[in-house]
N, C-alpha and C positions, 0 to 999 in steps of 0.2 A: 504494500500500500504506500503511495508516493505524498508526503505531505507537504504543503506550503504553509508560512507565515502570511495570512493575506488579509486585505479590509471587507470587512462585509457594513454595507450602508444602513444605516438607523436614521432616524429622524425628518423635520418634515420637510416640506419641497420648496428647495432654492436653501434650507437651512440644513447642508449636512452633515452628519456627526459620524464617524466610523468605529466599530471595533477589530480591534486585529485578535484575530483568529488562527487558532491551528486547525485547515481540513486538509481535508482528501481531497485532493484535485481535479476526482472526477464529480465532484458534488458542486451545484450553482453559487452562483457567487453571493445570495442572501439566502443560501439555504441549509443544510447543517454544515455543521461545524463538529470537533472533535473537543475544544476547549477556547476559553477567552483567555487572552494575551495581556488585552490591554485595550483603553481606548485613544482615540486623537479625533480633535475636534477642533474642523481648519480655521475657523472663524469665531472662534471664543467660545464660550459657553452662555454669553449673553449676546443682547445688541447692542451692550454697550462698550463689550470687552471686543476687540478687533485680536487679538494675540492667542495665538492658536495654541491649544492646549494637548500636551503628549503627556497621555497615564500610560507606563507600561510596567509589568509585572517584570521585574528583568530575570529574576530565577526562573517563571516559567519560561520566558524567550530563551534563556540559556539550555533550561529541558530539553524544550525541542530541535534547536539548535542540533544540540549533542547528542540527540537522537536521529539525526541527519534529517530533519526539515528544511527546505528551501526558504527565505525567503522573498516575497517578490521584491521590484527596484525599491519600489515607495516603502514598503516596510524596511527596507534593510536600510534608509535612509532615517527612520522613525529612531530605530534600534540601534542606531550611531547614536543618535540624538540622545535617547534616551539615557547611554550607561554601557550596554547587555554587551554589544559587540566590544568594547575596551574589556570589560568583565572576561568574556569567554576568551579572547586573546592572552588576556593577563594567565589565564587559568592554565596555557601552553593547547589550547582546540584548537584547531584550524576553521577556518571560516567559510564555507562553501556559496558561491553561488550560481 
């Protein structure tokens, strides 16, 4: 079974919010998932906040990570952001993508 790190979209229209996901890649892109990651929300959490917000789990990104999960580009640029990818380097993993 082939997994990615990927977004699946939540929220409402023209406002939206994503979770990063670990699925299976043969499954839709808002449809199961294996586990939540983390979220990131490009546009703030309000309308007044413009500054885009990244929650990530970084131990579970490291999980799956080290369980040879892919992540797509825009996640693995979250997962920089976030911590997870210094973390998992620091730790001697290699980084796949």
């Amino acid at each position: 079974m082939a997994v990615k790190l990927r977004l699946m979209r939540v929220g409402k229209k023209k406002q939206p919010s994503y979770r990063v996901v670990a699925a299976d890649v043969r499954f839709p892109r808002d449809g199961r998932f294996l586990e939540i990651v983390g979220t990131y929300a490009p546009r703030g959490r309000s309308s007044t906040d413009q500054d885009a917000v990244i929650a990530i789990d970084n131990a579970k990104a490291i999980k799956w990570l080290q369980q040879g999960a892919k992540p797509t580009e825009t996640v693995g640029r979250l997962l920089e952001a976030s911590g997870a990818i210094a973390e998992l380097r620091s730790s001697g993993a290699e980084v796949s993508r």
